[in-house]
C-alpha positions in Angstrom: 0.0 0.0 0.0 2.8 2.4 0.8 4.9 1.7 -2.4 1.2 2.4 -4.5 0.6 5.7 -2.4 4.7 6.9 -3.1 3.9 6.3 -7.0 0.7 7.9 -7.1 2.4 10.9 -5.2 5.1 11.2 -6.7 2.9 10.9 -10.2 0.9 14.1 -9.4 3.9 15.9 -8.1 5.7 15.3 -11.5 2.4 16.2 -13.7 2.0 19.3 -11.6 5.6 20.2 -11.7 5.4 19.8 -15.9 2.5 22.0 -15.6 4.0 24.7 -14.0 6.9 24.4 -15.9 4.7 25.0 -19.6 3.1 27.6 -18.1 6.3 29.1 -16.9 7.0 28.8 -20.3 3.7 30.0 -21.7 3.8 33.3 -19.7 7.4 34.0 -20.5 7.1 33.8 -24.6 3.8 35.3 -24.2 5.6 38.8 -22.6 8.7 38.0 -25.1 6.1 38.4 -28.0 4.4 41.3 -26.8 7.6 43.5 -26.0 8.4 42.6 -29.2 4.9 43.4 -30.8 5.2 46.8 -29.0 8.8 47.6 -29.3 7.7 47.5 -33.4 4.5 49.3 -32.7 6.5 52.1 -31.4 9.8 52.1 -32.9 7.8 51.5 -36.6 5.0 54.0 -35.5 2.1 51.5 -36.2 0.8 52.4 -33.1 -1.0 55.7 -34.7 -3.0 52.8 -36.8 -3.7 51.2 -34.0 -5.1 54.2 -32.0 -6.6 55.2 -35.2 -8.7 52.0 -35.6 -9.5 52.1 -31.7 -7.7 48.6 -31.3 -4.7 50.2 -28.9 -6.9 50.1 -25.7 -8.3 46.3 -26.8 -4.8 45.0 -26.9 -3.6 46.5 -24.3 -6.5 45.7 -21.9 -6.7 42.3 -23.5 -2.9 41.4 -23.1 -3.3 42.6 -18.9 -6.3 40.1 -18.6 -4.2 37.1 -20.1 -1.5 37.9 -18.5 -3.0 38.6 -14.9 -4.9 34.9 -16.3 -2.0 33.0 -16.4 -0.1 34.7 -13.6 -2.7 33.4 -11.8 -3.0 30.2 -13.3 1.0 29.6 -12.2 0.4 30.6 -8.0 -2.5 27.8 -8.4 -0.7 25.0 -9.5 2.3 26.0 -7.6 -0.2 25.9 -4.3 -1.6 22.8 -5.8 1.9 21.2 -5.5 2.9 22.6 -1.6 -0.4 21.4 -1.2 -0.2 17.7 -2.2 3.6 17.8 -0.8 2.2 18.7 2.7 -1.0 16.2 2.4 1.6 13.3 1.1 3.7 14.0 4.3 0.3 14.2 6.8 -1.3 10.9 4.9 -1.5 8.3 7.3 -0.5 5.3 4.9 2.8 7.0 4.3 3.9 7.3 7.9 5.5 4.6 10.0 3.7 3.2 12.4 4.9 3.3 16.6 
């Protein structure tokens, strides 16, 4: 029973910690782009167009929401894992009995 509870532990613990990992990932190309979409918005002055057509205050409203989204998303699942970490220690099957 202890071996089954250890694997399926140490199973979550490894999906969570891929998780966070691609959304680590996820959040950090999603800002690279972005910069990069503004720098050329600025530095090309395409952002005239943009205010022009009314689209400036979308994307920039739009890119805080995903952003604040998956900021989020990454202090869940890194709860998530203390969490299970903390319950796999205080699970009675996985400590020795006196």
């Amino acid at each position: 029973q202890w071996e089954n509870s250890q694997a399926r532990y140490n199973k979550l613990l490894s999906d969570l910690e891929e998780l966070i990992k691609a959304t680590e990932e996820t959040l950090k190309s999603y800002e690279a782009l972005n910069m990069s979409f503004a720098y050329d918005l600025y530095n090309e002055e395409m952002n005239e167009i943009m205010e022009e057509t009314g689209c400036m205050e979308a994307y920039a409203e739009n890119f805080k929401q995903a952003h604040r989204s998956l900021s989020k998303k990454l202090k869940h699942l890194k709860k998530s894992r203390h969490e299970v970490q903390f319950q796999m220690i205080m699970d009675t099957i996985n400590q020795p009995p006196n």
